[in-house]
C-alpha positions as CSV (number, residue, x, y, z in Angstrom):
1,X,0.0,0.0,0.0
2,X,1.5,3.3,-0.9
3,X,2.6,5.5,2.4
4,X,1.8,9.0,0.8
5,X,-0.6,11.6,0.7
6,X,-2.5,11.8,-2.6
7,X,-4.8,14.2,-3.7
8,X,-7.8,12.0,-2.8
9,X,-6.4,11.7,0.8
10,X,-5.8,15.3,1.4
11,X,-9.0,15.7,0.2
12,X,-10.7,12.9,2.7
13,X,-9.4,14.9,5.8
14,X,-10.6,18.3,4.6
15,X,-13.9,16.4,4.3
16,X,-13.7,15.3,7.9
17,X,-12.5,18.6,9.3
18,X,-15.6,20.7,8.0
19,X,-17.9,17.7,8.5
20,X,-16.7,15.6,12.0
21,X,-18.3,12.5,11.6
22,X,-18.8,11.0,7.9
23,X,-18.9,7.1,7.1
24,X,-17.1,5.9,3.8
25,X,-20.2,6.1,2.2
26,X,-20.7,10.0,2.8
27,X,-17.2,10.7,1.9
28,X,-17.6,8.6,-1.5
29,X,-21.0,10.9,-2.4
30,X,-18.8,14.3,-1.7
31,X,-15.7,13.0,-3.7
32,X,-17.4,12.0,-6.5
33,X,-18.1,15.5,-8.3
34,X,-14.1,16.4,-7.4
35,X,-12.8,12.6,-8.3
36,X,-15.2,10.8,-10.9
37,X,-13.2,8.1,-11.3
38,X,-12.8,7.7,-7.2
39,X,-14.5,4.1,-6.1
40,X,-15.5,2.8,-2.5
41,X,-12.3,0.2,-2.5
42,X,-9.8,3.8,-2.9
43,X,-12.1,5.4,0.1
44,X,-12.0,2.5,2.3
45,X,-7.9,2.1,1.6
46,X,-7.6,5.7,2.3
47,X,-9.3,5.7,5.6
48,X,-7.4,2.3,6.5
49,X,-4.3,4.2,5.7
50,X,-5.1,7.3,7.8
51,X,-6.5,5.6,10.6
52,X,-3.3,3.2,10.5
53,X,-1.1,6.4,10.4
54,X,-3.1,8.1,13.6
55,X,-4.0,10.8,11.0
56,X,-8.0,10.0,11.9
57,X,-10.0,8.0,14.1
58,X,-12.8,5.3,13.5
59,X,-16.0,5.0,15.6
60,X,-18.4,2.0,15.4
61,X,-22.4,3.1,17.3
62,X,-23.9,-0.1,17.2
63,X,-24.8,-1.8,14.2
64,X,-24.3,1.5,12.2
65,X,-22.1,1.7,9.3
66,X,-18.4,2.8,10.9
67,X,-17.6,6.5,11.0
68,X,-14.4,8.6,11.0
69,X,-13.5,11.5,12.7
């Protein structure tokens, strides 16, 4: 896995910044317009990555879809 910030990345933490609390879902739906060729498998490596690097943090409520901070 590469151990750099891309543009997608950078992009992901200004999401959670303005917004807090997104799941990988909500952050796919906002990078879409910026990325159209951005997937759910490049989302869930990029949060994976940042949570792994302390960069974010990832909150499970239940039986909810997992959220990042």
């Amino acid at each position: 896995m590469a151990r750099r910030m891309t543009k997608v990345r950078e992009q992901v933490l200004g999401l959670l910044k303005q917004h807090h609390l997104l799941s990988a879902s909500q952050i796919l739906t906002h990078l879409v317009p910026v990325f159209p060729t951005v997937n759910k498998t490049t989302v869930y490596r990029s949060l994976e990555f940042m949570v792994q690097t302390g960069l974010i943090c990832q909150h499970q409520f239940g039986l909810k879809e997992a959220v990042f901070e």
